[in-house]
N, C-alpha and C positions, 0 to 999 in steps of 0.2 A: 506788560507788552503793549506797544500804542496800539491799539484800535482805533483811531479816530485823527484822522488828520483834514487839516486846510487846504486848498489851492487857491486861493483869492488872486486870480489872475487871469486874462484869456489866452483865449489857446495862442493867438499872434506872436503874445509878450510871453508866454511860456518856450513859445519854438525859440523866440529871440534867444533867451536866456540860458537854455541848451545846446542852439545851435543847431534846430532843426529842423524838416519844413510841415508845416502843421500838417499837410497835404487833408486839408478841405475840414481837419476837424472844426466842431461849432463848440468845445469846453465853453463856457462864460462864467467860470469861478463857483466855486463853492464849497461845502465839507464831505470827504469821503467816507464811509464808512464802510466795512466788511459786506461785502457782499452789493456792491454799488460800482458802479461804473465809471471811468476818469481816467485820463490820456496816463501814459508812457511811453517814452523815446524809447524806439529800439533802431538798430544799425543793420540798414539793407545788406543783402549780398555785393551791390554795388560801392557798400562804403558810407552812404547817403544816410543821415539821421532822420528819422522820420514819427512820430507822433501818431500811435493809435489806440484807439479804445480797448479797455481790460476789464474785466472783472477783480475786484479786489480778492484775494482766497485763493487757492491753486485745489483741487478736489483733494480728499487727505489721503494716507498710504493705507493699503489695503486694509488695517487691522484699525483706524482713525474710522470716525463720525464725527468731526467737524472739518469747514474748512480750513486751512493752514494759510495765516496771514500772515508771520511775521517766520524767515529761517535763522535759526540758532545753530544748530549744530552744521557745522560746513561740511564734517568727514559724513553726514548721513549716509546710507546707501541709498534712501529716496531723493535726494540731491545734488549728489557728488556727478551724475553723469549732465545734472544741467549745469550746473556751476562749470564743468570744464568746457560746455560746447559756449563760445562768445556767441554764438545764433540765437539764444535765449537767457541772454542775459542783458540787462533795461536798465534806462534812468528812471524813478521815480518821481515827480517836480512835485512840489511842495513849497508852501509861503511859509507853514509852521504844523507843528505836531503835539498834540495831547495825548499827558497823560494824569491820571488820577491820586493824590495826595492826601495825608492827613488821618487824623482814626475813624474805624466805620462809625458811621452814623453822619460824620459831619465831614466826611470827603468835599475836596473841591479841585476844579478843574485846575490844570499847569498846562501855560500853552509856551514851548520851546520853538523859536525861529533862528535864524542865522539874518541880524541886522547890516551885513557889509554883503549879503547876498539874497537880495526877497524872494526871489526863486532859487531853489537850490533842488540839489535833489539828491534822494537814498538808493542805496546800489542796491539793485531790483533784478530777478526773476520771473520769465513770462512760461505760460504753457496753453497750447491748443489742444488739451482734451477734450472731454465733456464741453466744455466753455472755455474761453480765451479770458486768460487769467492773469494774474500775478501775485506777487509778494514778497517783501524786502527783506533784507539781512538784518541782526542786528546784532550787537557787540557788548561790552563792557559798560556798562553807565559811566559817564564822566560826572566830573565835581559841579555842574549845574543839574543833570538831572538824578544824578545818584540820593540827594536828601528826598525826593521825592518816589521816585523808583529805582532803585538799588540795583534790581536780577539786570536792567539791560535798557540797552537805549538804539534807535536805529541808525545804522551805518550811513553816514553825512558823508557826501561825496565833496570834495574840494574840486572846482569848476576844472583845474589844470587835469586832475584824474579822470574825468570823465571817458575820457578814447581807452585811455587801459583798461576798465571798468568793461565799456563795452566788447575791446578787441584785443585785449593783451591775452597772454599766456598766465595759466591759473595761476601760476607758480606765484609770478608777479601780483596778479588782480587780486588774489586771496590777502594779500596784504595789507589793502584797503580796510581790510573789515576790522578797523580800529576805531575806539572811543575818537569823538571828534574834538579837538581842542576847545576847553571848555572855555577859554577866554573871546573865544568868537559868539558865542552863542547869548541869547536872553533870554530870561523865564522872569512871564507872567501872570499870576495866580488873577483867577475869573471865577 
């Protein structure tokens, strides 16, 4: 599962690249990790795309001790009622995402971006429990990240999907949650 992603961006050229307005955030790029804080476009009442601060983790379901970063299963019963309401459902922006390769002992990092779009972003999940959270989908590994991690890789939004993502109907949105064409992407080993 990725734990560990990039934003190498400001928040300016991140709103650009989503289409949305930072409204005052100060992001200045860097690495996210679980339980750390970094924008997400979520889709006002009014329609308006907008950029605010998240905790990465969503609190776990009652019988969980840890937080839940990345969702798998869509039919959950701990998920199925966010997933249908478009009110809490997000863009993730992202430059690139790690994950970890090779046999123990001598693992080494895979960093996967999408080179024809430096910000891009994973179809995301927010929630104002405990703390305002989130956490992204993920699907299928494709043929770039499958030699490396195999169980799954996160759900790559193509820039046209994005308004579905945020405001369609499940039926439609839930379809998004596919391997990302692996001939757009690049993996480089670090």
């Amino acid at each position: 599962m990725c734990n560990l992603y990039r934003l190498d961006a400001p928040a300016n050229q991140i709103a650009l690249a989503l289409g949305a307005d930072a409204a005052g955030d100060v992001w200045a790029g860097g690495y996210v990790a679980p339980g750390r804080y970094a924008p997400v476009v979520i889709r006002g009442d009014d329609g308006v795309r907008r950029m605010v601060p998240r905790q990465w983790g969503v609190p776990p379901p009652p019988k969980g001790d840890r937080v839940v970063t990345n969702v798998r299963n869509l039919a959950s019963p701990f998920w199925i009622g966010t997933l249908r309401h478009t009110q809490f459902r997000c863009l993730v922006p992202v430059t690139r995402f790690q994950e970890w390769g090779g046999r123990k002992g001598a693992r080494t990092r895979h960093w996967f971006s999408v080179p024809s779009t430096p910000v891009f972003a994973f179809a995301g999940i927010w929630r104002d429990s405990e703390v305002a959270s989130f956490a992204f989908l993920t699907t299928d590994a494709n043929a770039v990240v499958a030699p490396v991690h195999p169980k799954a890789m996160p759900v790559i939004l193509h820039p046209e999907d994005y308004e579905l993502w945020l405001a369609g109907d499940w039926k439609q949105a839930q379809r998004l949650a596919a391997p990302f064409p692996s001939q757009l992407m690049h993996m480089e080993q670090a």
